[in-house]
C-alpha positions as a printed Julia matrix, in Angstrom:
390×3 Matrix{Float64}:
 -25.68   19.56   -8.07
 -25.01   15.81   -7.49
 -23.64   13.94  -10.92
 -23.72   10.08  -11.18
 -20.82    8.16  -12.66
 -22.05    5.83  -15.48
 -21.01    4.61  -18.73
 -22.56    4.97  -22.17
 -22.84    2.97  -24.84
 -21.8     5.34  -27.84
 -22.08    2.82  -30.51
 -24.47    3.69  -33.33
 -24.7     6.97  -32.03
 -23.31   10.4   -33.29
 -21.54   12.95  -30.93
 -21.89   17.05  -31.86
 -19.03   19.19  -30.69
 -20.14   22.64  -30.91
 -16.54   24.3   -31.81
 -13.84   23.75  -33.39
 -11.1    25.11  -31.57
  -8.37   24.04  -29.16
 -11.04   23.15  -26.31
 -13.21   20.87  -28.89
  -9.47   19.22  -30.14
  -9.09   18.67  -26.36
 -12.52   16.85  -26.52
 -11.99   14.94  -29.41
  -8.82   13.18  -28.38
 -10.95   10.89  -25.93
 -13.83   11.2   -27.65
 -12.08    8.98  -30.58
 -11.43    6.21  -28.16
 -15.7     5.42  -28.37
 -17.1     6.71  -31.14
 -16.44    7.25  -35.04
 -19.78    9.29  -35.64
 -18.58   13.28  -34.55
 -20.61   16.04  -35.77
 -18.28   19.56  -35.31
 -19.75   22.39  -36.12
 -17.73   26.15  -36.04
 -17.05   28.57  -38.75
 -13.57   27.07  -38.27
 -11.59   24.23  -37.63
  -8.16   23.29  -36.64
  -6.43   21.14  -38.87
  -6.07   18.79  -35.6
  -9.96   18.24  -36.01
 -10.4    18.39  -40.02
  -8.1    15.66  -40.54
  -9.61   12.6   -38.14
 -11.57   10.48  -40.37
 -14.41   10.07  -37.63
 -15.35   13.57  -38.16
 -17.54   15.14  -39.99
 -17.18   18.75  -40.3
 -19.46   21.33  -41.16
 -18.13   25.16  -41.57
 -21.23   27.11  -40.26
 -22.02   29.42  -37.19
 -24.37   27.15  -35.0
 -28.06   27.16  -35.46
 -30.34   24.6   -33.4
 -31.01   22.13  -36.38
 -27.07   21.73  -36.31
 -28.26   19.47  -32.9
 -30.9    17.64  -34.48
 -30.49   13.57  -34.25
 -27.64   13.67  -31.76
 -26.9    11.68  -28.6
 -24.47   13.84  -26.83
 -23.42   17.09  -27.01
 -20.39   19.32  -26.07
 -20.86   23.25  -26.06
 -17.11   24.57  -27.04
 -17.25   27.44  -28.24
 -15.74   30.45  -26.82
 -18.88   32.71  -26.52
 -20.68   31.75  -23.13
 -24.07   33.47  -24.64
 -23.61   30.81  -27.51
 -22.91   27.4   -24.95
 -25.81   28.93  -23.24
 -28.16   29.12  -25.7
 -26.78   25.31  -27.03
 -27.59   23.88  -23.78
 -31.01   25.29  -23.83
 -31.49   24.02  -27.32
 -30.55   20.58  -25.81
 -32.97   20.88  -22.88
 -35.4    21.17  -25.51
 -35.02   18.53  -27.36
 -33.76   15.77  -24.35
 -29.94   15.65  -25.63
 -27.38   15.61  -22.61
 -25.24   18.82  -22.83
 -21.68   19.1   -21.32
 -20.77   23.11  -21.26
 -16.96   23.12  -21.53
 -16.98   26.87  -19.68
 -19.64   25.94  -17.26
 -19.22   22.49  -15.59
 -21.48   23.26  -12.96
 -24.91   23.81  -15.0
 -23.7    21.04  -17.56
 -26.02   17.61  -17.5
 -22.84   15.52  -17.22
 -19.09   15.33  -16.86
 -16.18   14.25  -18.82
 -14.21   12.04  -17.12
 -10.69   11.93  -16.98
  -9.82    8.04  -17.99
  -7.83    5.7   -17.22
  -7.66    2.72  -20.06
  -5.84   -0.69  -19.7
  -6.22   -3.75  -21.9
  -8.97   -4.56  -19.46
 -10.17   -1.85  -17.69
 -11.67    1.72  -18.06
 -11.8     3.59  -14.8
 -13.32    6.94  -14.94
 -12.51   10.0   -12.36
 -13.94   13.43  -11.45
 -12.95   16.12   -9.03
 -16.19   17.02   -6.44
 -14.19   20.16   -6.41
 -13.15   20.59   -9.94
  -9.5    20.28   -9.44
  -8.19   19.85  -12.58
  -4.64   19.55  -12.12
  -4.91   16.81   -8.55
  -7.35   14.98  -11.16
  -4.54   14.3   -13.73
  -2.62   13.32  -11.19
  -5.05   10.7    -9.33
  -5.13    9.35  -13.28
  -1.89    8.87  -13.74
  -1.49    6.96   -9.88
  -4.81    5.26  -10.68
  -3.11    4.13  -14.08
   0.37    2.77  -12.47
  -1.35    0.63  -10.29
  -4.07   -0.6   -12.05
  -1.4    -1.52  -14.82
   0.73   -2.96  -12.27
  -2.07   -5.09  -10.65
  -2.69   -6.36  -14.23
   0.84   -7.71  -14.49
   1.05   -9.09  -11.37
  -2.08  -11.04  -12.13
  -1.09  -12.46  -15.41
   2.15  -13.35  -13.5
   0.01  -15.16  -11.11
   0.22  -18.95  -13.25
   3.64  -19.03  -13.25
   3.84  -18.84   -9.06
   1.03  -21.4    -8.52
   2.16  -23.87   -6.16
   5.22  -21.82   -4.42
   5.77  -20.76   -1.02
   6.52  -17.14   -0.19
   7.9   -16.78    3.12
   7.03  -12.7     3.56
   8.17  -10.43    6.49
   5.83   -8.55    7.33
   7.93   -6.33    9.44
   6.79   -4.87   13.13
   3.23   -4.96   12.74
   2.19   -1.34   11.18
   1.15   -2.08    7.74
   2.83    0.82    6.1
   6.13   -0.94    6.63
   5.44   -3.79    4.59
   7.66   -4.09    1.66
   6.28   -3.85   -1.78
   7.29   -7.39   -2.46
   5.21   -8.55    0.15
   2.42   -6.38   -0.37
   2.26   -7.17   -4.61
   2.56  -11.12   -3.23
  -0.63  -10.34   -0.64
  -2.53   -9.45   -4.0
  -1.67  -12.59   -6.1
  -1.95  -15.15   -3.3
  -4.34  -17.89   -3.21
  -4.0   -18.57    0.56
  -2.67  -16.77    3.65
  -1.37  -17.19    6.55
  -0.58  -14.5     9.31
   0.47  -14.61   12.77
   0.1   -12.35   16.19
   1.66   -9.28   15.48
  -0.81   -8.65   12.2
  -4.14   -6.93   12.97
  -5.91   -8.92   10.3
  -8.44   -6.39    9.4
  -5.53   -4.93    7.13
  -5.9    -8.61    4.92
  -9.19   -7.76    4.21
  -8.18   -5.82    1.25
  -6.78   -9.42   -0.58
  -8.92  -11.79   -2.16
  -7.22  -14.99   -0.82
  -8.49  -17.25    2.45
  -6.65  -15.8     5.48
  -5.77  -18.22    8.34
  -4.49  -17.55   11.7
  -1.58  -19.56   12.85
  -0.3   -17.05   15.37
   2.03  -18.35   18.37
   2.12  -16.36   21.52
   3.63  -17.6    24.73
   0.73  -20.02   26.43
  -1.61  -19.44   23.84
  -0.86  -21.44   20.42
  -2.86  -21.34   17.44
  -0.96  -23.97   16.12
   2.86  -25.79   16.9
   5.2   -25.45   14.33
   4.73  -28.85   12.8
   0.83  -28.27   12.26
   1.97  -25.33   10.33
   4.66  -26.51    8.24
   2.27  -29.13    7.2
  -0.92  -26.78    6.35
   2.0   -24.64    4.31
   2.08  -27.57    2.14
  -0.79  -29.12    1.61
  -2.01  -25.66    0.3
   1.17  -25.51   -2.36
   0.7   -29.11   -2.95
  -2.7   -28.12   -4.04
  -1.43  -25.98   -6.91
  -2.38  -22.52   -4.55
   0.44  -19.57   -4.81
   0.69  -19.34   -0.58
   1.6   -16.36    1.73
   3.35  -17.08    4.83
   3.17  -13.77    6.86
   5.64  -13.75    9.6
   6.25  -11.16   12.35
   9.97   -9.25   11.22
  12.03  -11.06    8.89
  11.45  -14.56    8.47
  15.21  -15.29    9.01
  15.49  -13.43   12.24
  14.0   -15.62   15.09
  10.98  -16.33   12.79
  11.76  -20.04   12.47
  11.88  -18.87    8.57
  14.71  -21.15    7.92
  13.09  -24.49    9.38
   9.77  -23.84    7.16
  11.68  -23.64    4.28
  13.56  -27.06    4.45
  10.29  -28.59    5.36
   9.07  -27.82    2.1
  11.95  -27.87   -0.01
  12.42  -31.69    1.27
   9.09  -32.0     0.06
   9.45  -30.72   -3.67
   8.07  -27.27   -3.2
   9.66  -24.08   -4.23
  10.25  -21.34   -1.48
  11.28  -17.49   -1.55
  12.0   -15.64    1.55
  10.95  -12.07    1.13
  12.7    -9.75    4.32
  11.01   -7.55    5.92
  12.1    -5.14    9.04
  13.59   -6.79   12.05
  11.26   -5.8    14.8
  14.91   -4.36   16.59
  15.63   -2.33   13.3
  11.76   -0.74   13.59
  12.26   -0.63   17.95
  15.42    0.83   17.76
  14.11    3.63   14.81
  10.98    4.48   16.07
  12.33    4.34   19.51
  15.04    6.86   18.62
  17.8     4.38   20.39
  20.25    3.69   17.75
  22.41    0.37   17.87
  25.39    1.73   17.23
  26.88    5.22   17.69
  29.98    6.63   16.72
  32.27    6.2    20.03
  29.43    4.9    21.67
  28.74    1.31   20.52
  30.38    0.07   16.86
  28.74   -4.22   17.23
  25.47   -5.46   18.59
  23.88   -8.05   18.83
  20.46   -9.84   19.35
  18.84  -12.85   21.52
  15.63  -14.06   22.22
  15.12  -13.76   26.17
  12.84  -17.48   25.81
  14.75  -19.89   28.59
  17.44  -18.96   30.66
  20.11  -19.92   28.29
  19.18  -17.2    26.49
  20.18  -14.68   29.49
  23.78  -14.83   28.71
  24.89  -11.71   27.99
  26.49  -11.25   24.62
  30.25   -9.73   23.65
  28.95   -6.58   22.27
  28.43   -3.17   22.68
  24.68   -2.99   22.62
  22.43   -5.94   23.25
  18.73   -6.65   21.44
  16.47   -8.95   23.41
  13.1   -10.36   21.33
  10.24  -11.72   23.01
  11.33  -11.27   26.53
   8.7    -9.12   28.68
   8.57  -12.24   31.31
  12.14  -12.11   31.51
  13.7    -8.91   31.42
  14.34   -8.16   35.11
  16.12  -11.61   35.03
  18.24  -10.95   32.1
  18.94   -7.54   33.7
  19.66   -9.2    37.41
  22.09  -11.36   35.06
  23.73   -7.72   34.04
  24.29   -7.02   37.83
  25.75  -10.31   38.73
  28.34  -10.07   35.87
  29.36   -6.79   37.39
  27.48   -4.39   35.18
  27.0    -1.27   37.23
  23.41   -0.3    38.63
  22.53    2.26   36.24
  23.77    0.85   33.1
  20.77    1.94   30.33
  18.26   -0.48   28.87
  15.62    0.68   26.46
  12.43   -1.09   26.11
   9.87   -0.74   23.21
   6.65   -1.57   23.82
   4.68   -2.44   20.45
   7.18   -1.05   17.89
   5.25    1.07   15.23
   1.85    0.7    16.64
  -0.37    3.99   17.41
   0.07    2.95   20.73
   3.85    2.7    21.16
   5.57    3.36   24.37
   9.28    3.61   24.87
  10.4     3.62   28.46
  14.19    4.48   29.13
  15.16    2.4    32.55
  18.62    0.66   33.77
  18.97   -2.85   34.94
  18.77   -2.07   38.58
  15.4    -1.24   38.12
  14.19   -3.38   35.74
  16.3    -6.08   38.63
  14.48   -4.73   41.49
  11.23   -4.69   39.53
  10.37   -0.41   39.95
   9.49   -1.18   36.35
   7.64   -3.86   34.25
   8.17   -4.78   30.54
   4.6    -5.46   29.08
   4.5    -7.68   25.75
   5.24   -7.29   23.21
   8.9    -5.95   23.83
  11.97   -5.37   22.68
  14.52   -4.9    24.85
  17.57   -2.6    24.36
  20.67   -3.13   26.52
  23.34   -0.61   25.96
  24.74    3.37   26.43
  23.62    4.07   22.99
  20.06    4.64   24.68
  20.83    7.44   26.37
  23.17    8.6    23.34
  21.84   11.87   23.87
  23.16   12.83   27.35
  27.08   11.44   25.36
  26.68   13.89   22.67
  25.52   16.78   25.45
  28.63   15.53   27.35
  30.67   15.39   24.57
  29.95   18.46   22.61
C-alpha cells in the first residue's frame, strides 16, 4: 500500500478517538497541537484524557453513531475485532480511519513531527520502524532548529568576509563553521580543489576563482577586489580556500586588502592539505625517535628547493618539481634511498600514495602527478623502524 504525505486542515473539524486508554493518551498528545474538537469514546478513560479541556468524553462501549459527523478517526481500542469493525464503519460513511494495531490496512498515518516556530516537518518509516523514526525526529529537529538560528543570525553578518578552509577537497572534512557559514552566505567563492557540485546544496551565487599553475581563473588582485565589492554590497561572502587559509592560501594578504578597506574579516581553519596527506596517507610527521620537527614549503621556484632544518619535510604544490627538489637532496649529500612520500589527491576516492626515495624521484623511475604533496623524511617508512626496533 503506497500512503501520500499531506497536511490537513483540522480547524472546524472534530477528531473521534475510539479508546481511552494509554494508546489513545499517546494520540492525543499531538493531536492537541491542531485541534480543540476530540470526540473519545471508551467505557473508560484515563485521567490523562478526562482532564484536557479539548475533549469531550463520552463513557460508552462504541456503537457506529458514536462516528457520526467526524473528520478523522483513530481506532484505539484494544480489541482488534472492535478497530476492525470501526474502520469498516468509516469506509461506510467516507471518514479516514487510522487503526492504531493495524498500520498497514489503516487509510493514513500519523506522523511523527517535528515543530519549530516556523516549520512542521512530518516523518514516516516505509518499514515501520518505530524506534529509527524517533530518532530521524529528533536529528531532523536539531538541525532544522539550528538552521533557524543561523538564519536569524544572518543580519548581523551582512557585509563580512569569511575566509573558510575548506580543507583537502573531500567535503566531509569541512568544519562545521564553514559548513553553517556555506548556509547563511549570500555569495561564494571556491577554488580548484572543490568539486562544486557539493555547493549546490547552498542557496548563495557560487563563483569560480580557482588558480592552477598555467591556467588562472583569476590573479589575486581580480579576486581581492570581487571579495569586496560583494561585502561592500551589504552580501555576508564565503571565501572557500583549498586547506587553511593561513597556510600557503594567500589567506593573510586577502584579509588586509579588505580590512584597509573597512570590511570585517574572520578566518575560519580548516585541514592543512599535509595534516589530511600525511593522515590519510598513513605517513606521520613526526614519530617518536624518528622525527620530533617538520616543516613545510611550497616547491613553486627554485628558491623554494632549499631543503629545510628539520626532521621531516612537507612540499605543497610541487608535482613539476619534485625530482628537482629531490636531485637538491642528493647534492646536499642525502643518501640515495632516503624516503619521500607522495600523496596524490589527499582524501579523494581516487587517492594514491606512492612510497619512493629521492634517487628515484632524481632519476625520474617515478613521476609526481598534481595535485601532490610531497613527504620528505624516515617517518614514511616508520613502519620498517618499529619492525627494526621492536
Amino acid at each position: 500500500m503506497s500512503f501520500f504525505p499531506i497536511s490537513l486542515n483540522l480547524a472546524g473539524k472534530q477528531i473521534g478517538l475510539i479508546g481511552g486508554g494509554r494508546v489513545a493518551a499517546q494520540k492525543l498528545k499531538s493531536l492537541v497541537r491542531y485541534s480543540s474538537n476530540i470526540r473519545v469514546v471508551a467505557p473508560e478513560i484515563v485521567p490523562e484524557i478526562e482532564s484536557n479541556p479539548a475533549v469531550q468524553c463520552r463513557y460508552e462501549a462504541y456503537q457506529p453513531q458514536h462516528i457520526d459527523g467526524l473528520f478523522l478517526v483513530f481506532a484505539c481500542t484494544d480489541s482488534p475485532e472492535v478497530n476492525a469493525q470501526i474502520q469498516a464503519d468509516c469506509e461506510s460513511r467516507g471518514i479516514l480511519c487510522n487503526r492504531t494495531d493495524d498500520a498497514d490496512v489503516s487509510d493514513f498515518h500519523s506522523s511523527a513531527l517535528v515543530e519549530t516556530d516556523d516549520f512542521v516537518v512530518a516523518l514516516n518509516s516505509k518499514r515501520k520502524e518505530g524506534k529509527k523514526t524517533v530518532l530521524m525526529a529528533q536529528e531532523i529537529e536539531h538541525f532544522v532548529r539550528e538552521r533557524e538560528q543561523l538564519l536569524q543570525q544572518k543580519e548581523q553578518l551582512a557585509g563580512k568576509v569569511f575566509l573558510v578552509g575548506f580543507g583537502p577537497g573531500n567535503p566531509s572534512l569541512l568544519s562545521r563553521r564553514g559548513e553553517q557559514l556555506l548556509f547563511q552566505a549570500d555569495i561564494i567563492f571556491y577554488d580548484e580543489l572543490l568539486d562544486h557540485k557539493f555547493l549546490a546544496r547552498y542557496r548563495g551565487e557560487k563563483h569560480y576563482v580557482g588558480k592552477r599553475r598555467g591556467n588562472h581563473s583569476k590573479e589575486q588582485d581580480e579576486i581581492n577586489e570581487v571579495l569586496y565589492q560583494a561585502a561592500q554590497s551589504g552580501q555576508l561572502v564565503v571565501r572557500l580556500k583549498g586547506g587553511d587559509p593561513l597556510i600557503f592560501g594567500r589567506g593573510s594578504e586577502e584579509r588586509f586588502y579588505l580590512e584597509e578597506r573597512g570590511l570585517a574579516v574572520e578566518f575560519v581553519p580548516g585541514i592543512s592539505s599535509a595534516i589530511a596527506a600525511a593522515s590519510l596517507g598513513n605517513i606521520p610527521l613526526t614519530h617518536r625517535g624518528i622525527a620530533s620537527s617538520v616543516s613545510f614549503g611550497t616547491a613553486h621556484g627554485k628558491s623554494s628547493y632549499k631543503i629545510p632544518n628539520s626532521d621531516t619535510a612537507v612540499y605543497y604544490m610541487g608535482a613539476s618539481h619534485m625530482h628537482e627538489i629531490a636531485t637538491n637532496y642528493l647534492e646536499q649529500g642525502y643518501p640515495d634511498d632516503y624516503p619521500v612520500g607522495l600523496v596524490y589527491k589527499a582524501s579523494f576516492p581516487d587517492q594514491e600514495v606512492t612510497r619512493t626515495t629521492i634517487g628515484q624521484l632524481s632519476r625520474g623511475e617515478v613521476a609526481a602527478k598534481s595535485p601532490v604533496i610531497g613527504i620528505f623524511g624516515h617517518t614514511v617508512n616508520y613502519r620498517d623502524y618499529l619492525k627494526a626496533n621492536n
